[in-house]
N, C-alpha and C positions, 0 to 999 in steps of 0.2 A: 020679465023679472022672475016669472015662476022658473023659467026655463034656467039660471042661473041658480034659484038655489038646489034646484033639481040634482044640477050639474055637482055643485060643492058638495051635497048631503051623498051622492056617490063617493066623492074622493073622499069623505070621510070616512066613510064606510069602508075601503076597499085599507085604509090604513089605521085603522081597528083591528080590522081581520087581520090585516100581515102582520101586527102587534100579537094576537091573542096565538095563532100560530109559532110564532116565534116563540112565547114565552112557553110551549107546549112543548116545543119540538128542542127548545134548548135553554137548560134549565139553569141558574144562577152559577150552580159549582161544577157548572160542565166539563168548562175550560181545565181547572185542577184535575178533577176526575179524568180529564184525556191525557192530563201530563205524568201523574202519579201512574195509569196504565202503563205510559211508555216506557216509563223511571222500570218497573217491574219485570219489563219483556226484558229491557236492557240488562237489568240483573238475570233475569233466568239466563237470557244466555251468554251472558259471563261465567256465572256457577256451571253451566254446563259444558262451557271451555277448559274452565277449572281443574271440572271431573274428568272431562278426558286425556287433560295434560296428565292430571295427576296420576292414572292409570296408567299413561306411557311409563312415569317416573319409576312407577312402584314394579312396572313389568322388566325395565334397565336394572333396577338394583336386586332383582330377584333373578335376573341372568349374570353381575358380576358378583354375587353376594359366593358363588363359587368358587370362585379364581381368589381375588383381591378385595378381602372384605374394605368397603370405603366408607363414611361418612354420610347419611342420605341428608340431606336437606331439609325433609318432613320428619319433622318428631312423632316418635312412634312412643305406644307405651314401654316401659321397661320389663318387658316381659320373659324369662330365658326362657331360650328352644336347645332342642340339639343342635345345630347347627350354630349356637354362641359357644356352647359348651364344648365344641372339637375345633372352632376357632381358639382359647383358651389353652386348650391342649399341647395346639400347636405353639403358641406361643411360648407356653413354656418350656416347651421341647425344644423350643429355638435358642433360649436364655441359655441350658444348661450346656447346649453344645459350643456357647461362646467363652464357659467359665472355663471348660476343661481346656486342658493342655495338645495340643495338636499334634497328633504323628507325624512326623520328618522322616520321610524316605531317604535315609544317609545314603544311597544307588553303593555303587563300586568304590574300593578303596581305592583306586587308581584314578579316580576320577578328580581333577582340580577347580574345576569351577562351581560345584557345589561340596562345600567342605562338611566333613561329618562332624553332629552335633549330640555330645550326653547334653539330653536336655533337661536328666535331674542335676548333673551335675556341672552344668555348664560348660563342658571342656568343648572346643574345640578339636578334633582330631588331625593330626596330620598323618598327608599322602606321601612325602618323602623329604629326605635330610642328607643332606650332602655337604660335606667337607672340600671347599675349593683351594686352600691352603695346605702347604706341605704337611703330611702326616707325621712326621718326624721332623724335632726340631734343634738344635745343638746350641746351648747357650752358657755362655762364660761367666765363672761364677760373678754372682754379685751387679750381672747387668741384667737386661730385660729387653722384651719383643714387644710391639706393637699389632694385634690380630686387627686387618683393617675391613671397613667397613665392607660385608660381602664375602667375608673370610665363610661364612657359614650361610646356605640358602637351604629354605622350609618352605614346605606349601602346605597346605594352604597360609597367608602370611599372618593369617587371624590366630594361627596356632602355636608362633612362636611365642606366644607369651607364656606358653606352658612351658617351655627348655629347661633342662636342669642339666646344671656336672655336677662329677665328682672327681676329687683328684685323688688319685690311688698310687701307693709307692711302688716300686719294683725292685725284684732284686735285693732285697735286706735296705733300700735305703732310709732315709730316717724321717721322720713324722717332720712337716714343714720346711722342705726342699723348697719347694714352689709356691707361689701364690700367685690368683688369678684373680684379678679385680679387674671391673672396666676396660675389658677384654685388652689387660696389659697381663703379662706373664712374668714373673720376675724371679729368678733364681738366688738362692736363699744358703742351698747346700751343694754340696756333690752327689751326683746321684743320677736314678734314670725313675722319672716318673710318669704315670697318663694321666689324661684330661679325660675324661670317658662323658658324653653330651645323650641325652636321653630325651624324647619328646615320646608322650602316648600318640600309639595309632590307633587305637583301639579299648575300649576297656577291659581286657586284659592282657594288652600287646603292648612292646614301647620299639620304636628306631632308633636303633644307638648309630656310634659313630666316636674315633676319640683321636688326639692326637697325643704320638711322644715326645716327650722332651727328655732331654739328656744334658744335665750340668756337668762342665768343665771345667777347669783350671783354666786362666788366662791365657788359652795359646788362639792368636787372631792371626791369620797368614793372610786373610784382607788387607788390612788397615797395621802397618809397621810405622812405629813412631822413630823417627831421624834425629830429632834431637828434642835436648829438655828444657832449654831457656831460648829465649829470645831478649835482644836487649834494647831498648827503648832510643828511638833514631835511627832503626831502621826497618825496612817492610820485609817481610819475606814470604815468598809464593809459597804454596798448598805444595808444591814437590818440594822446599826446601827444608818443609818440615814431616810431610807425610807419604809413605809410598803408600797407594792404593792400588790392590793389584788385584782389582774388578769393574769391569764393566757396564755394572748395572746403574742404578739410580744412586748417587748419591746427594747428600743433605749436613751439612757442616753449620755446628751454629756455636758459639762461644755464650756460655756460663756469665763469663764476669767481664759486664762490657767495661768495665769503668777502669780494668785494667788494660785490656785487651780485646781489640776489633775485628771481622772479619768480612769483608767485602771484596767483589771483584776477583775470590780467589786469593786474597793477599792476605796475607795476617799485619793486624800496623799493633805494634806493645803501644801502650800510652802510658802506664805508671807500676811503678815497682808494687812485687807481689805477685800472688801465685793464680793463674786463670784454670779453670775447670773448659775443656770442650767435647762436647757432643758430636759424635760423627752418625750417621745413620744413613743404612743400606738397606732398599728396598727388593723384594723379591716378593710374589707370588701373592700377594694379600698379606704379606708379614712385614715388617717396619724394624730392623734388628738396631737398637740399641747401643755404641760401643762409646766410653766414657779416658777424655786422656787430660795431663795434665803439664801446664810449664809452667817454668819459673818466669817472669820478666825481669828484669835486673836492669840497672842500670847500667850505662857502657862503661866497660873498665876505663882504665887512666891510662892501661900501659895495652901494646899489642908485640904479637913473636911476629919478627919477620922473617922469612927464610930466602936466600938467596942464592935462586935455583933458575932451572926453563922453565921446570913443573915445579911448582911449591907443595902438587898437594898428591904428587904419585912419582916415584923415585925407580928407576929400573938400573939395578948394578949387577957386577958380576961375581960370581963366588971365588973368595979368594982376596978381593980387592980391601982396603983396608980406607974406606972413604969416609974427605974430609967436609962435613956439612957445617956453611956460615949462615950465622944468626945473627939478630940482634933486636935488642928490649925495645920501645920505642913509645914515650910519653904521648900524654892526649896535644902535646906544642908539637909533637916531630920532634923532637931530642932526642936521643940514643942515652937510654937509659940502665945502669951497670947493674943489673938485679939477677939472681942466683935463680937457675934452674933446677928442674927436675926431669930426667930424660930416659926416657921408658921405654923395654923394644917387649912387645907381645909375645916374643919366640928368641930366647938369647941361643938357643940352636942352632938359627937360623943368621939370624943380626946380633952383636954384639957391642954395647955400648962399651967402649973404650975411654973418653974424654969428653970432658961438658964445658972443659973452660973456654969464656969466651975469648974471639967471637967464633968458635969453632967446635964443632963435635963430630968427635972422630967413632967413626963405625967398623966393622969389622966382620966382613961378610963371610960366613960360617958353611953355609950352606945354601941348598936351594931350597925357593918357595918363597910366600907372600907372608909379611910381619907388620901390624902397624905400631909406628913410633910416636910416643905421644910425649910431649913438651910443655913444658908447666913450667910458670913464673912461682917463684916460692910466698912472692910477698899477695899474690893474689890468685889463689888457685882458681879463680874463672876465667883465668886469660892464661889459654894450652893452646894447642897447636896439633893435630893429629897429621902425620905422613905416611901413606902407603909408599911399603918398598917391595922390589920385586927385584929375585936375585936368583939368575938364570946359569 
């Protein structure tokens, strides 16, 4: 029994002492105390991560704070150094050189791909000007040319908006001969006048260049008009009415369609009254102008017949005293008894002797060519013209 409590009053003893130890060796706010240490190492060496990043940063912005000033990240105080103050400097040295106006190396006046610039005065200069259209031009009075697109080439093409003319007379002719609008030319008077075209090359230099014109009197040896009416019911081709003795471009266009058509080369009348037609001949960048004019009528009632091999070219002899048969002939074919009028161009040459029908007697004078022209009295649109030849 003793030997048992013996035994317990050790074990008690031995867990006393590991209690009284314990409570020496580890004291209530240990635990905290070990975790708040750890919390604090942890912080220092954060703060000391911190500080050495921080010092890379500040060593980066003090190596490009030369070059490219940038934005640091870490707020600094606002404190100015010289080196803000020649940052500044520059900056506005920068400003001023953007407000001012730029020198433009205008190079070579021959030069076309960079065009010379007054840059107080905005022009444009141009490198050269050339006239590709005839320099001299010849136009009838009271018609007009066309200058066609390309008539006149500029370089650089920024510079044409600068061109100018002026038309100047020649020769004593008189103050508004010509006029130039919408590069139409149109004659006014008689006379000989220039176009003189002027673009700056330079600011105190210009390239001229002009053309002349010289107004005429109506003599066209192109375009010969054959005849003056045309009468409604029937067509007649471009040779029956016009000779055209050129072979360039031409362009035919009729005024008053409501009278008068032209297609296919045919002229067709449609209704009585008088048609305006435009012919126009192209050459060289010019577009000439020429203005004609017919009657349309309706078809007479009555026609001359003549009765011949040729009705319309007669070859006799001189001497001969020949007898030409006629007769009137209504719009039914009737032979109709109406009084002429019979005409020789040369009674020199031909000699009208007698008119009574159905016969008219001639009387061949001489030699040479006379045409005989034949008129109905009661309607002088229905004549008859006859080449005679008398050898």
């Amino acid at each position: 029994m003793n030997k048992k409590v013996l035994i317990f009053s050790l074990y008690c003893v031995l867990i006393i002492t590991a209690l009284v130890l314990f409570l020496v060796f580890f004291p209530p706010h240990s635990a905290d105390a070990t975790n708040e240490t750890a919390v604090l190492e942890d912080s220092q060496v954060q703060e000391n991560e911190n500080s050495d990043s921080s010092n890379e940063d500040d060593t980066t912005l003090g190596e490009t704070d030369n070059n490219d000033p940038i934005d640091s990240p870490i707020e600094k105080p606002d404190i100015p150094t010289d080196s803000d103050e020649t940052d500044e400097d520059k900056s506005d040295s920068g400003n001023e050189s953007q407000d001012s106006s730029p020198e433009i190396d205008v190079g070579d006046e021959n030069q076309d791909d960079e065009p010379a610039i007054d840059t107080e005065d905005k022009i444009v200069y141009a490198t050269s000007l050339v006239l590709n259209c005839p320099r001299s031009i010849t136009i009838n009075l009271g018609e007009s040319v066309i200058l066609l697109n390309g008539y006149i080439s500029i370089k650089p093409e920024e510079s044409s908006i600068f061109l100018k003319y002026e038309i100047t007379n020649k020769y004593g002719s008189e103050d508004g001969g010509i006029s130039f609008l919408n590069n139409i030319i149109t004659a006014n008077k008689i006379g000989k006048y220039s176009i003189d075209f002027t673009i700056p090359k330079s600011k105190n230099q210009h390239l001229k260049d002009s053309i002349q014109v010289s107004v005429e009197e109506n003599e066209n040896s192109n375009i010969i008009q054959l005849v003056d009416s045309l009468e409604i019911g029937s067509d007649y081709k471009l040779d029956d009415v016009f000779q055209i003795n050129t072979s360039t471009d031409v362009r035919i266009e009729t005024l008053d369609t409501n009278c008068l058509i032209y297609e296919d080369e045919t002229f067709i009348p449609l209704s009585k009254g008088n048609a305006k037609i435009l012919i126009q001949l192209k050459y060289d960048y010019i577009l000439y102008n020429y203005s004609f004019s017919l009657t349309i009528r309706l078809k007479p009632e009555y026609t001359i017949e003549i009765y011949s091999d040729n009705s319309d070219e007669l070859k006799l002899s001189q001497g001969e005293i020949f007898p030409l048969m006629y007769n009137i002939i209504d719009k039914n074919g009737i032979t109709a008894y109406q009084k002429i009028s019979v005409v020789s161009s040369n009674s020199a040459i031909v000699e009208v002797l007698s008119t009574d029908h159905p016969l008219i007697y001639l009387n061949c004078k001489g030699r040479g060519e006379i045409i005989l022209t034949i008129t109905c009295l009661l309607d002088d649109q229905v004549r008859k013209e006859i080449k005679i030849v008398v050898e």
